[in-house]
Biopython code that builds the backbone (N, CA, C, O; Angstrom):
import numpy as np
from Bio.PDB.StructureBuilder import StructureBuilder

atoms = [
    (1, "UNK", "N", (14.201, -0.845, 2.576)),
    (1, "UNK", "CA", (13.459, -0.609, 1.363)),
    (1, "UNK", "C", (13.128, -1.957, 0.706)),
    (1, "UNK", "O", (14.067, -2.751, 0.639)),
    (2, "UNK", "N", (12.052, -2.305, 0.258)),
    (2, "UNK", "CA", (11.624, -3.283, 0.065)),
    (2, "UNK", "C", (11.966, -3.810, -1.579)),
    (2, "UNK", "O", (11.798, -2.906, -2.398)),
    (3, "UNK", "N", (12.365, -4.980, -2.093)),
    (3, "UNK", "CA", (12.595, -5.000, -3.346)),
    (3, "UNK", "C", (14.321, -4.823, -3.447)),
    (3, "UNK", "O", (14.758, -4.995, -4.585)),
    (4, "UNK", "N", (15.225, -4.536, -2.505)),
    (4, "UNK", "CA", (16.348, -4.587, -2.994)),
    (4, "UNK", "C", (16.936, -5.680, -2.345)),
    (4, "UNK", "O", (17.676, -5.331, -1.426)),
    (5, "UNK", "N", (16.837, -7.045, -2.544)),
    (5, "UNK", "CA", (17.555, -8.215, -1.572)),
    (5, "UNK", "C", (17.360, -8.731, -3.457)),
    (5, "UNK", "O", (16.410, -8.671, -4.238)),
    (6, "UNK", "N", (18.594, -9.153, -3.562)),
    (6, "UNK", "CA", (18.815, -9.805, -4.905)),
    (6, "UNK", "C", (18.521, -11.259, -4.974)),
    (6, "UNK", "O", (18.266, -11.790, -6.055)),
    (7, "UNK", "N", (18.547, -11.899, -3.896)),
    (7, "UNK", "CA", (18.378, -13.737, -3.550)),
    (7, "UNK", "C", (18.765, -14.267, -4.195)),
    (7, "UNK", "O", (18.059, -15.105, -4.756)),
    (8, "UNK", "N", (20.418, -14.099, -4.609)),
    (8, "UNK", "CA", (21.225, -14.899, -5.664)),
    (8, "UNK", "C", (20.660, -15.435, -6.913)),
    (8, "UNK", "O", (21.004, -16.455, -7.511)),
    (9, "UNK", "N", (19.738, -14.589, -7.213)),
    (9, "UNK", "CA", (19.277, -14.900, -8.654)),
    (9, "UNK", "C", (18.988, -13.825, -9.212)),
    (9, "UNK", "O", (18.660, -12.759, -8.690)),
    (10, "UNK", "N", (19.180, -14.255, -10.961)),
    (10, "UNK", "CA", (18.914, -13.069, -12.088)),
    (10, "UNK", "C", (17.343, -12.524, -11.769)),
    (10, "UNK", "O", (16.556, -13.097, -11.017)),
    (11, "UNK", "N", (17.056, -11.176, -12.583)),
    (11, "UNK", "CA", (16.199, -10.686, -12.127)),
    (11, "UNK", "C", (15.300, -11.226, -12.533)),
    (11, "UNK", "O", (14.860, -11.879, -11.587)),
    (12, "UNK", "N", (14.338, -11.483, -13.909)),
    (12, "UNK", "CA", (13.404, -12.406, -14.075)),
    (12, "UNK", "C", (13.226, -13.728, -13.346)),
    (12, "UNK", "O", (12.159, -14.298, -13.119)),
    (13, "UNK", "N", (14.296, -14.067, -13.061)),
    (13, "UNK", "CA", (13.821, -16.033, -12.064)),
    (13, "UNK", "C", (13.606, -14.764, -10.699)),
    (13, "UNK", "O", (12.494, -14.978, -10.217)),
    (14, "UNK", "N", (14.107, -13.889, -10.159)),
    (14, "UNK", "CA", (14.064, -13.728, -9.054)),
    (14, "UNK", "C", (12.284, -13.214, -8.731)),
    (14, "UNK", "O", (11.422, -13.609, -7.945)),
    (15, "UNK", "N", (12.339, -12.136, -9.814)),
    (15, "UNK", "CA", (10.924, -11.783, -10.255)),
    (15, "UNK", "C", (9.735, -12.954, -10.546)),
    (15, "UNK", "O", (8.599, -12.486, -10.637)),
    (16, "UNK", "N", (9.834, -14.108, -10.668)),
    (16, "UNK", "CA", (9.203, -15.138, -11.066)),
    (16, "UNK", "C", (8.932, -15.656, -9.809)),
    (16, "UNK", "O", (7.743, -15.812, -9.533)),
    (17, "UNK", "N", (9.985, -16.036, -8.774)),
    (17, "UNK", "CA", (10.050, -17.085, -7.602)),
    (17, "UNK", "C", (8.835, -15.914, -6.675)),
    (17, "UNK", "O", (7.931, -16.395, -5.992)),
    (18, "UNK", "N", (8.985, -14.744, -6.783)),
    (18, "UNK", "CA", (8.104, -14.157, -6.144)),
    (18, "UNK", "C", (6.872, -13.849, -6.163)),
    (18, "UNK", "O", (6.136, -13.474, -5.250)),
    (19, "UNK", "N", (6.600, -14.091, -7.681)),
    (19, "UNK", "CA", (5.079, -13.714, -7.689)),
    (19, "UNK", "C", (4.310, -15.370, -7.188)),
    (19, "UNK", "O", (3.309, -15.519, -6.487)),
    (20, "UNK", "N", (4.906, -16.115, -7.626)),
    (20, "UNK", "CA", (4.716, -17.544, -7.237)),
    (20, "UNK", "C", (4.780, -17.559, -5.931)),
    (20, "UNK", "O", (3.752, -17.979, -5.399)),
    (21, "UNK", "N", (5.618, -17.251, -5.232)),
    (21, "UNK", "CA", (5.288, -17.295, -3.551)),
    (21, "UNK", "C", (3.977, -16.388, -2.969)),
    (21, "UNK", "O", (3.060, -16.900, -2.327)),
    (22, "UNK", "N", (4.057, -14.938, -3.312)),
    (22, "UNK", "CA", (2.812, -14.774, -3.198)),
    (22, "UNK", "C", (1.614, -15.143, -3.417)),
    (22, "UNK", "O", (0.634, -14.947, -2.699)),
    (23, "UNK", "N", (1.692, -15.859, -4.733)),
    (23, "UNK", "CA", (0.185, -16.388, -5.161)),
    (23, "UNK", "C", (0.015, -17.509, -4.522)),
    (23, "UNK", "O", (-1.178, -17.632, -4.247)),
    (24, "UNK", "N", (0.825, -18.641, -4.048)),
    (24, "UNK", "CA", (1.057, -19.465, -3.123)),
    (24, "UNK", "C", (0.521, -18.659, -1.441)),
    (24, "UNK", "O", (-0.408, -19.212, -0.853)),
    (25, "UNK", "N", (0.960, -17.797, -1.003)),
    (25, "UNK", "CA", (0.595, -17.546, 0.066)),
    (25, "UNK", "C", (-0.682, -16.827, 0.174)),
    (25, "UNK", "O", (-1.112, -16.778, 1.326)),
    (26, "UNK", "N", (-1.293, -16.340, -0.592)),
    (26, "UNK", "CA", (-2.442, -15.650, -1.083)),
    (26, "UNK", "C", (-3.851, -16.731, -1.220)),
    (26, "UNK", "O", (-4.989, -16.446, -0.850)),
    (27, "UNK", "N", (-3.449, -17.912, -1.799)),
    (27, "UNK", "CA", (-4.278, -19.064, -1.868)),
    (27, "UNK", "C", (-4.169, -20.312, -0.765)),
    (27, "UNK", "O", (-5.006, -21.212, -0.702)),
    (28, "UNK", "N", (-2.921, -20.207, 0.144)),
    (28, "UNK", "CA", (-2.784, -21.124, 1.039)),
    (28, "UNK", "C", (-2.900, -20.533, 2.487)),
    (28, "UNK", "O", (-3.177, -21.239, 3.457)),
    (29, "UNK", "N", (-2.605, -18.819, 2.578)),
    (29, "UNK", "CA", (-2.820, -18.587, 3.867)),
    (29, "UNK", "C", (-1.264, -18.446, 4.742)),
    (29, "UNK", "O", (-0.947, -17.513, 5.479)),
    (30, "UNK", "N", (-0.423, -19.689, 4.399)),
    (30, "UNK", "CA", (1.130, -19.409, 4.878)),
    (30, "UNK", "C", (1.822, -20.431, 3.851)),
    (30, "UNK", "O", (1.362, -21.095, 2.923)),
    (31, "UNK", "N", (2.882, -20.315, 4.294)),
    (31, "UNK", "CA", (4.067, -21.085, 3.301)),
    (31, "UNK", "C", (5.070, -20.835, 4.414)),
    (31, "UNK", "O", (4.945, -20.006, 5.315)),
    (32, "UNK", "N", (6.319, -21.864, 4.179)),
    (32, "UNK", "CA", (7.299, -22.002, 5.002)),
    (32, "UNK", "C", (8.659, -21.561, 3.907)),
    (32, "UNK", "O", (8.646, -21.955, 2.741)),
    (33, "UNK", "N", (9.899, -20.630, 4.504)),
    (33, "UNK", "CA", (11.113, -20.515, 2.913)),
    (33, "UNK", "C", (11.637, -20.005, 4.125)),
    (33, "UNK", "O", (11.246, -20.290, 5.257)),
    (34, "UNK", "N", (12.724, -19.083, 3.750)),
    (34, "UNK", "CA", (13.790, -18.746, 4.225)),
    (34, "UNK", "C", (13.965, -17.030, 4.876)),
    (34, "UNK", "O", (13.982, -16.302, 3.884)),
    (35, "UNK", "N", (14.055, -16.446, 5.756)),
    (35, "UNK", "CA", (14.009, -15.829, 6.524)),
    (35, "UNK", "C", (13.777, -14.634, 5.453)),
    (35, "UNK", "O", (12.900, -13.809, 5.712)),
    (36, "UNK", "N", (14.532, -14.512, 4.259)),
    (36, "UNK", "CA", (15.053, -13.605, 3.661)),
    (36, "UNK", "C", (13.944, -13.112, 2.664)),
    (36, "UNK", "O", (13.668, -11.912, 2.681)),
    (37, "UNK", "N", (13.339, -13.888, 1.863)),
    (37, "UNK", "CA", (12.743, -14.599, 1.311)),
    (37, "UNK", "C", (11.221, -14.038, 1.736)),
    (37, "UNK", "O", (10.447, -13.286, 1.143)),
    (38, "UNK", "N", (11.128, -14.750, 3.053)),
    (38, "UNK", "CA", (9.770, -14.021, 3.349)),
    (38, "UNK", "C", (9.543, -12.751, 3.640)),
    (38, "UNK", "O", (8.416, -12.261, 3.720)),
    (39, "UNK", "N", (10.908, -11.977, 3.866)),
    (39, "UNK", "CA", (11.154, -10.424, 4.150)),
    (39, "UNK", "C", (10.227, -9.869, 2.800)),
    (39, "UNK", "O", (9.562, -8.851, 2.991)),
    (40, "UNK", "N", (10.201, -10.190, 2.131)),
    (40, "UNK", "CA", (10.482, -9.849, 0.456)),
    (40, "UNK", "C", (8.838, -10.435, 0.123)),
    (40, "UNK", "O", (7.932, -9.796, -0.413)),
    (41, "UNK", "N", (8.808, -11.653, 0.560)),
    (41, "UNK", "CA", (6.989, -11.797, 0.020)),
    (41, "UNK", "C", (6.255, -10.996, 0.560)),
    (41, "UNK", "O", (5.377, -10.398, -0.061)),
    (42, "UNK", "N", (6.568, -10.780, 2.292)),
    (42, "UNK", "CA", (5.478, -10.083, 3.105)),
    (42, "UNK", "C", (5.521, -8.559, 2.503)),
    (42, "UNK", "O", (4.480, -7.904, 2.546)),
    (43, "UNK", "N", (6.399, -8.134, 2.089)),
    (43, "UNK", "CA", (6.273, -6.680, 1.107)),
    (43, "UNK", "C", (5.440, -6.360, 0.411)),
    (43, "UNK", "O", (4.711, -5.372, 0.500)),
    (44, "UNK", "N", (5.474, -7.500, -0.676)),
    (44, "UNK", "CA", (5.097, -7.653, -1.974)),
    (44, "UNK", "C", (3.415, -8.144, -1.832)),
    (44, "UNK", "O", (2.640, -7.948, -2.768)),
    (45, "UNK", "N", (2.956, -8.828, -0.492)),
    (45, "UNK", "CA", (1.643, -9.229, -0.165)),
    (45, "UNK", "C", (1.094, -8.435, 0.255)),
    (45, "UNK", "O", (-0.096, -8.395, -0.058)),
    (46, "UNK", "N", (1.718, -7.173, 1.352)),
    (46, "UNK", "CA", (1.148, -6.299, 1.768)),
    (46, "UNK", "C", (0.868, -5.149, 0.538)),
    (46, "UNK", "O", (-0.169, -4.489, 0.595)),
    (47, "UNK", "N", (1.570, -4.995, -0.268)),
    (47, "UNK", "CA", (0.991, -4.106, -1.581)),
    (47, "UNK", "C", (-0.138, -4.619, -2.102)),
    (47, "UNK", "O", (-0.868, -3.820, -2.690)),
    (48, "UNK", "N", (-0.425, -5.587, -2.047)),
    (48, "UNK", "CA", (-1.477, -6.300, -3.133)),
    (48, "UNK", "C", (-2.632, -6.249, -2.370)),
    (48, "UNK", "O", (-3.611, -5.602, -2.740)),
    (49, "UNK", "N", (-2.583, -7.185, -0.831)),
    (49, "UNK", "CA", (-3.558, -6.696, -0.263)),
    (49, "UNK", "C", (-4.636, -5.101, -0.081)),
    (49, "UNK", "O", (-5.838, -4.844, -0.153)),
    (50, "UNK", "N", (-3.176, -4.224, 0.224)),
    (50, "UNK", "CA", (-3.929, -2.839, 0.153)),
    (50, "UNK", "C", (-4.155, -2.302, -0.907)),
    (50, "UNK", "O", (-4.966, -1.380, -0.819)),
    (51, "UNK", "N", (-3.682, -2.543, -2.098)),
    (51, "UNK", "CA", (-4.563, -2.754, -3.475)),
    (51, "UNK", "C", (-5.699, -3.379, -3.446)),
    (51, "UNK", "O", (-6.601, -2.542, -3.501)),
    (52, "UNK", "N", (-6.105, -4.452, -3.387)),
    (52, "UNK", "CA", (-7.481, -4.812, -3.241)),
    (52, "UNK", "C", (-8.353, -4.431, -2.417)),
    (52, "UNK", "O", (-9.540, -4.678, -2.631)),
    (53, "UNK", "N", (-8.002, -3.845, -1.461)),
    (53, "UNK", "CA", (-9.100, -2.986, -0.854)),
    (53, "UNK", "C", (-10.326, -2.320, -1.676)),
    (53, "UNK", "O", (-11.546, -2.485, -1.664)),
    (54, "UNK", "N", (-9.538, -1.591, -2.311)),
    (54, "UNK", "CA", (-10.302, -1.122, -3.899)),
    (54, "UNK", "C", (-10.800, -1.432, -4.573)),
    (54, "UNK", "O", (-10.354, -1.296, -5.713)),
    (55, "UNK", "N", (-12.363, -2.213, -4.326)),
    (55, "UNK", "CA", (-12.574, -3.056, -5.663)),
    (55, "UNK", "C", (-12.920, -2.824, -7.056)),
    (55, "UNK", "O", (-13.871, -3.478, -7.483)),
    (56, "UNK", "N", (-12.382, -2.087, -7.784)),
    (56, "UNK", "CA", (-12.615, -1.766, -8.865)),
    (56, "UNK", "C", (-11.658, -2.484, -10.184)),
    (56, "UNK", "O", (-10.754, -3.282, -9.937)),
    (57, "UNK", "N", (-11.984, -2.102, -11.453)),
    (57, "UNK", "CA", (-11.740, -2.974, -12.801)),
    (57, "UNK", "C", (-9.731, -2.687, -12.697)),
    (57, "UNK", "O", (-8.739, -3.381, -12.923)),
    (58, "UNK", "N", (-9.897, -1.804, -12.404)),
    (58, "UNK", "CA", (-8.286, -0.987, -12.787)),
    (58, "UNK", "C", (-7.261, -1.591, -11.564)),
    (58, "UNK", "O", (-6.039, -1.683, -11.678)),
    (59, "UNK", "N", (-8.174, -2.034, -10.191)),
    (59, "UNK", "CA", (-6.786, -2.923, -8.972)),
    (59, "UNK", "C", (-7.051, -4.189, -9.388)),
    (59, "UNK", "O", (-6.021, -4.842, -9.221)),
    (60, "UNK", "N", (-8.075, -4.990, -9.932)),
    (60, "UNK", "CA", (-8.555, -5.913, -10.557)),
    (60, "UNK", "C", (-7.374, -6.221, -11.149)),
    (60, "UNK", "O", (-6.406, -6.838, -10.706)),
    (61, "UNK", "N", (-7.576, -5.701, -12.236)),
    (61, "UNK", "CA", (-5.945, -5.482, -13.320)),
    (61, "UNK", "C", (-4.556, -5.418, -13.278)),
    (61, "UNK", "O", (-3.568, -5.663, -13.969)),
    (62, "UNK", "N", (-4.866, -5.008, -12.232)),
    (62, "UNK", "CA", (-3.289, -4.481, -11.270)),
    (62, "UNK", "C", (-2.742, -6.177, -10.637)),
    (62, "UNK", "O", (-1.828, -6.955, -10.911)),
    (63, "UNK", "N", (-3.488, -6.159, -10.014)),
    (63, "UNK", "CA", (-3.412, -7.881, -9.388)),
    (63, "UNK", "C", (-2.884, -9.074, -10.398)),
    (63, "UNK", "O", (-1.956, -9.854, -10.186)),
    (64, "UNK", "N", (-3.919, -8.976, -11.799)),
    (64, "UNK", "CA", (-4.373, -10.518, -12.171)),
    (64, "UNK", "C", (-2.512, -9.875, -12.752)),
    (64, "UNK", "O", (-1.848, -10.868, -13.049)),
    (65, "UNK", "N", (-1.961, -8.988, -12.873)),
    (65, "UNK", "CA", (-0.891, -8.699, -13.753)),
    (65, "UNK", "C", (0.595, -8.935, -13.054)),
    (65, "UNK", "O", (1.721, -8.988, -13.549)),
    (66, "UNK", "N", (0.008, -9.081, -11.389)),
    (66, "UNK", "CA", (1.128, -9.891, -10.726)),
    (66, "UNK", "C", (0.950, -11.109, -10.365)),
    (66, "UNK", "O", (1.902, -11.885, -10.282)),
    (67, "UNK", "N", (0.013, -11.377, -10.161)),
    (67, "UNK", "CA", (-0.099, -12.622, -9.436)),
    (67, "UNK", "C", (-0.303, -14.355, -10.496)),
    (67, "UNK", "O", (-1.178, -14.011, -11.290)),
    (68, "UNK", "N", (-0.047, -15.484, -10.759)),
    (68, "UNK", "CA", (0.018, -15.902, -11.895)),
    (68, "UNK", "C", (-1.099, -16.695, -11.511)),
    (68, "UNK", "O", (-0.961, -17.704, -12.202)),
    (69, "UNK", "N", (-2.234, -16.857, -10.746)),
    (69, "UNK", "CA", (-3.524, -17.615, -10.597)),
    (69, "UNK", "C", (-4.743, -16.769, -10.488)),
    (69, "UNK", "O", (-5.028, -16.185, -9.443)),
    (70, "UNK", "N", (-5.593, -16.694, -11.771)),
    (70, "UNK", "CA", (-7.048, -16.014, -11.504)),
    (70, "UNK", "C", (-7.690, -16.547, -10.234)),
    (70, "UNK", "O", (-8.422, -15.767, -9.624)),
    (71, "UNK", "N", (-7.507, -17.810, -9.741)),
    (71, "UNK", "CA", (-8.405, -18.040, -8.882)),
    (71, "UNK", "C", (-7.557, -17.496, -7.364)),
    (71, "UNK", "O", (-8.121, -17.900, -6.348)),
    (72, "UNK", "N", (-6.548, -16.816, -7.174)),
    (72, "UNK", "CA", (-5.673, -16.405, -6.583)),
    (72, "UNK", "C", (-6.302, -14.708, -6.211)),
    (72, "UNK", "O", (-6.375, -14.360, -5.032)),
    (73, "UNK", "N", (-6.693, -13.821, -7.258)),
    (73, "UNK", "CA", (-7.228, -12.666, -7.454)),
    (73, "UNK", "C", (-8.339, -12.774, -6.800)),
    (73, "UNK", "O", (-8.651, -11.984, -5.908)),
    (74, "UNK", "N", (-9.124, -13.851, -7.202)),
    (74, "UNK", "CA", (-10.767, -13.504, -7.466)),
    (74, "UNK", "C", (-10.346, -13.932, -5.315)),
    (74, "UNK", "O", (-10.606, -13.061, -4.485)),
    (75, "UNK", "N", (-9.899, -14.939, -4.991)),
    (75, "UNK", "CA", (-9.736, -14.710, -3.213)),
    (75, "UNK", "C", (-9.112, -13.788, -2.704)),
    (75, "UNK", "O", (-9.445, -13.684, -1.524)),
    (76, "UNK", "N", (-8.406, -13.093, -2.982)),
    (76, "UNK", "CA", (-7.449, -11.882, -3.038)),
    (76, "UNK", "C", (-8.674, -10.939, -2.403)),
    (76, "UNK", "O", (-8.803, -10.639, -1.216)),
    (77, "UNK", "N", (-9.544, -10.554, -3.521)),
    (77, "UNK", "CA", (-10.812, -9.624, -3.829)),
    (77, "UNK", "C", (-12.173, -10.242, -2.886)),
    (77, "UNK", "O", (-12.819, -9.403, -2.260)),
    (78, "UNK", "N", (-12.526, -11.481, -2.809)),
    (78, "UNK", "CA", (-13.483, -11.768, -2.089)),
    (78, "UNK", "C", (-13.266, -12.792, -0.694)),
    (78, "UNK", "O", (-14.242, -13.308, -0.148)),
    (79, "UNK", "N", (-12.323, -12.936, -0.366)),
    (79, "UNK", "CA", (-12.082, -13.157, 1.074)),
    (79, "UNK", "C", (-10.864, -12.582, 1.817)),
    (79, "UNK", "O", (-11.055, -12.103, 2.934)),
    (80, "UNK", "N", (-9.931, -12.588, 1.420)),
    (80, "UNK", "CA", (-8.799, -11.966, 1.947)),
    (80, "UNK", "C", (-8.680, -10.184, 2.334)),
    (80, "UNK", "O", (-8.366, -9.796, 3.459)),
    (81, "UNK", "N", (-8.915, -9.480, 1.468)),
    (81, "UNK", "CA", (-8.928, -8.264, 1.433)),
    (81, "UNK", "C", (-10.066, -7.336, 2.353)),
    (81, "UNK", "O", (-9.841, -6.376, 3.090)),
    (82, "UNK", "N", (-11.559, -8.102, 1.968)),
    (82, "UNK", "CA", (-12.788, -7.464, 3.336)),
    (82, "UNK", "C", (-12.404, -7.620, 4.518)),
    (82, "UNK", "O", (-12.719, -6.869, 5.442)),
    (83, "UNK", "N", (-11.336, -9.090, 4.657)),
    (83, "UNK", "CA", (-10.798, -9.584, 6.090)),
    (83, "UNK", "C", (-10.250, -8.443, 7.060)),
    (83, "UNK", "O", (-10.467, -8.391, 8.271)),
    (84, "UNK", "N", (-9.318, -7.317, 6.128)),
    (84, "UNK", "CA", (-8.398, -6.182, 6.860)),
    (84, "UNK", "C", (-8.978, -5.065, 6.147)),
    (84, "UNK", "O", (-8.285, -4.325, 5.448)),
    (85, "UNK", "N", (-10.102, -4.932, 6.283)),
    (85, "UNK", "CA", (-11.022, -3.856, 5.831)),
    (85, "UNK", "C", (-10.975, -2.803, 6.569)),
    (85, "UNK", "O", (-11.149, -1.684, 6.086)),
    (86, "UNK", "N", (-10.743, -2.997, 7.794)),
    (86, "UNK", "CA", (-10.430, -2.022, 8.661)),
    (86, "UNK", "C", (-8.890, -1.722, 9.447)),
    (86, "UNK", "O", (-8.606, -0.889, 10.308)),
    (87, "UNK", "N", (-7.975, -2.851, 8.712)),
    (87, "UNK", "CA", (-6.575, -2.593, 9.344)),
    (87, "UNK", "C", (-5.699, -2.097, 8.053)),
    (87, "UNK", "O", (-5.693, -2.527, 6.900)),
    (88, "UNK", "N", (-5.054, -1.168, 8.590)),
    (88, "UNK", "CA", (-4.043, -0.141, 8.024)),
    (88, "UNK", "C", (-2.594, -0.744, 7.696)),
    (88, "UNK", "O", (-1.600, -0.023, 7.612)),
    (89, "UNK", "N", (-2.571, -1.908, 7.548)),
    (89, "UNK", "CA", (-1.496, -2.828, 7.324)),
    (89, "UNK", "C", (-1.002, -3.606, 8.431)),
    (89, "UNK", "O", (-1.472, -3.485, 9.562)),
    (90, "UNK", "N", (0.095, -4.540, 8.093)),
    (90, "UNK", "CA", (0.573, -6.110, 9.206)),
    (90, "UNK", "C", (-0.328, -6.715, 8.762)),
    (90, "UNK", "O", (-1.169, -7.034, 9.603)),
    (91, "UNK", "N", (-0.505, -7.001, 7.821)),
    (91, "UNK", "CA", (-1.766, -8.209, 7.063)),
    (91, "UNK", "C", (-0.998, -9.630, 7.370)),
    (91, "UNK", "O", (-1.612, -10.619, 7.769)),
    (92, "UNK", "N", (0.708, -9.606, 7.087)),
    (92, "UNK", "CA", (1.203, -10.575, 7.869)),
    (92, "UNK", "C", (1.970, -10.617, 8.725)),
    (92, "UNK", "O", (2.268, -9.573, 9.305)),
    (93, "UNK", "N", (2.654, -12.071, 9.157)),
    (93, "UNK", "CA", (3.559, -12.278, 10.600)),
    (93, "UNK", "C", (4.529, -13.235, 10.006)),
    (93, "UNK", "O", (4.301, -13.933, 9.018)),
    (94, "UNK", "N", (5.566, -13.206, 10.654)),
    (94, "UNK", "CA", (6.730, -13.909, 10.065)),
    (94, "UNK", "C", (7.294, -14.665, 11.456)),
    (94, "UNK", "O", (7.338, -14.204, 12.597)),
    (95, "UNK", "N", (7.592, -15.611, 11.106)),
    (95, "UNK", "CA", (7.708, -16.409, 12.831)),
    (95, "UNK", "C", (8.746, -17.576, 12.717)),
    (95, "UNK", "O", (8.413, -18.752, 12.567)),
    (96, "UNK", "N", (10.306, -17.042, 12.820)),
    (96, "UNK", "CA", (11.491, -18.374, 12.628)),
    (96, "UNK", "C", (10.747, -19.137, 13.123)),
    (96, "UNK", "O", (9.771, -18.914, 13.838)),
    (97, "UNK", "N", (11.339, -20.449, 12.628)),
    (97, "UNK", "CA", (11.407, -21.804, 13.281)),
    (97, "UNK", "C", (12.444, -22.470, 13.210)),
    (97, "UNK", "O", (12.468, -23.621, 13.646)),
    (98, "UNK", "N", (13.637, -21.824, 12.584)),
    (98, "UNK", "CA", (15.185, -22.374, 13.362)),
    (98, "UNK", "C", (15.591, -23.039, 12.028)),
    (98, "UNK", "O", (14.822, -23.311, 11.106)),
    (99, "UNK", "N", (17.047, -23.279, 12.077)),
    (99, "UNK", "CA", (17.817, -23.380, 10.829)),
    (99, "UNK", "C", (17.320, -24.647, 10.058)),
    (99, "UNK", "O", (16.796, -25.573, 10.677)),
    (100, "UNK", "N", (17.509, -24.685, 8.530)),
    (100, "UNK", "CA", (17.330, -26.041, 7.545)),
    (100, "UNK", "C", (18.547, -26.921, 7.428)),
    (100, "UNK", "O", (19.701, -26.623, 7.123)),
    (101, "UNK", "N", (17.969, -28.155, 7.768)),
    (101, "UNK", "CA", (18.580, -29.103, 8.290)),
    (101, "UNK", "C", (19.742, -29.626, 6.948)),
    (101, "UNK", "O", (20.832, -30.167, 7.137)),
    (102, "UNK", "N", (19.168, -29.301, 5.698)),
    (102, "UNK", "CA", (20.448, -29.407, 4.075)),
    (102, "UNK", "C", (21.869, -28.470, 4.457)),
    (102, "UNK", "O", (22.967, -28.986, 4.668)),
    (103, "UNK", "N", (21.600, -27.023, 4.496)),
    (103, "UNK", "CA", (21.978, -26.300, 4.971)),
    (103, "UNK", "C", (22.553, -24.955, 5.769)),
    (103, "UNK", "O", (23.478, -24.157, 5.615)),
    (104, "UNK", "N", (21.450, -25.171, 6.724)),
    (104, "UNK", "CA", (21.525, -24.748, 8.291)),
    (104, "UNK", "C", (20.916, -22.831, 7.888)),
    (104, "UNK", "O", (21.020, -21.871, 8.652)),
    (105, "UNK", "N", (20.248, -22.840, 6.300)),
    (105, "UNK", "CA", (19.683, -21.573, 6.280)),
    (105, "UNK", "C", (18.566, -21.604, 7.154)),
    (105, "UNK", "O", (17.789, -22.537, 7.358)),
    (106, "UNK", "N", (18.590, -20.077, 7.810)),
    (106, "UNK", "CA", (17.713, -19.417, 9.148)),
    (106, "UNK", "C", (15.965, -19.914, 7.969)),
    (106, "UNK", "O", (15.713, -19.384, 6.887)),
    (107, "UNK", "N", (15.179, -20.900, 8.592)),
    (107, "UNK", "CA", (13.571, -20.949, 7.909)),
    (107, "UNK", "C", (12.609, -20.313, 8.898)),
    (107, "UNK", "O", (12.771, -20.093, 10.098)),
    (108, "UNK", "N", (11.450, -20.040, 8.020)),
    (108, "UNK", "CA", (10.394, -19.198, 8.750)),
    (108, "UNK", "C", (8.878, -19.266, 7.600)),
    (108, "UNK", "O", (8.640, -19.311, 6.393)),
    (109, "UNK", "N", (8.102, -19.232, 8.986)),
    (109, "UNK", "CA", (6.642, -19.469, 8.276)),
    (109, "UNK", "C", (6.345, -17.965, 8.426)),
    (109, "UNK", "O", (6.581, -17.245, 9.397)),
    (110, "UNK", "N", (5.610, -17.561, 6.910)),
    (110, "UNK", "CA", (5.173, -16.650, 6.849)),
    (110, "UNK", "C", (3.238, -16.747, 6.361)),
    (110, "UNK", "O", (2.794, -17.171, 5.295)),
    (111, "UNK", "N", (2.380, -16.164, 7.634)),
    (111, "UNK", "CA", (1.058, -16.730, 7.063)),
    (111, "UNK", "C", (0.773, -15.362, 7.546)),
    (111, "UNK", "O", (1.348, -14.656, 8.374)),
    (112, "UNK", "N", (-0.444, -15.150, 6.682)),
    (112, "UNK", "CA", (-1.185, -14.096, 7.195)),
    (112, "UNK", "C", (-1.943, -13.930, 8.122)),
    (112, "UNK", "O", (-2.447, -15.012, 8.422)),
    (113, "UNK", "N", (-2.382, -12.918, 8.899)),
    (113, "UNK", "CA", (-3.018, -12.918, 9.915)),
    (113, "UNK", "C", (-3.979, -12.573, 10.065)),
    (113, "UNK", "O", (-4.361, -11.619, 9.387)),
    (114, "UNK", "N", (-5.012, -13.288, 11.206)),
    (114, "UNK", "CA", (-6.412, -13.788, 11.202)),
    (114, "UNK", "C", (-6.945, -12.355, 11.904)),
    (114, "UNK", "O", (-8.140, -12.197, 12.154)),
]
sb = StructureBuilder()
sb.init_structure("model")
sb.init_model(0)
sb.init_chain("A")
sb.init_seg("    ")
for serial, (resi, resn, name, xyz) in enumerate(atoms, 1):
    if name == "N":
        sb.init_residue(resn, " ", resi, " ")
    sb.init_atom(name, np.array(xyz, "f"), 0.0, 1.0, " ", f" {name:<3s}", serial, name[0])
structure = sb.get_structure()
């Protein structure tokens, strides 16, 4: 079930680190974090994406109210979303690349797919 991994933080910072990773991965395409981590963005990206499918004022709204960059939405809505216009979700891929060298947490790139 998606949304219950606590990531050793209170709920607002935890709630915060995430909309920021999404809007980060939403405007960059991938980002690199921690195995756990991206379990939890790719959730939270795949809702938004299949929200924007919809282009109307009310998923519009829905979006700009998670995500913390307008210019994040407005690509959300005009390149990202027509992209899987025809796919029913797996908008992304998650792909280890082997433990962090500080300490030895499992990392992984999470980018969306072309």
């Amino acid at each position: 079930m998606p949304g219950t991994r606590k990531l050793g933080r209170p709920t607002d910072h935890r709630t915060a680190m995430l909309r920021g990773m999404v809007t980060h991965l939403v405007e960059n395409g991938r980002i690199e974090t921690t195995v756990t981590r991206a379990k939890e963005v790719r959730a939270l990206t795949e809702k938004y994406i299949t929200i924007a499918k919809v282009d109307n004022l009310a998923t519009k709204r829905q979006c700009m109210a998670f995500l913390t960059k307008r210019s994040a939405v407005q690509k959300l809505f005009t390149e990202v979303a027509p992209q899987y216009s025809t796919r029913d979700g797996g908008y992304t891929r998650i792909v280890k690349t082997g433990p962090r060298r500080g300490d030895a947490a499992e990392m992984a790139i999470i980018e969306l797919v072309k």
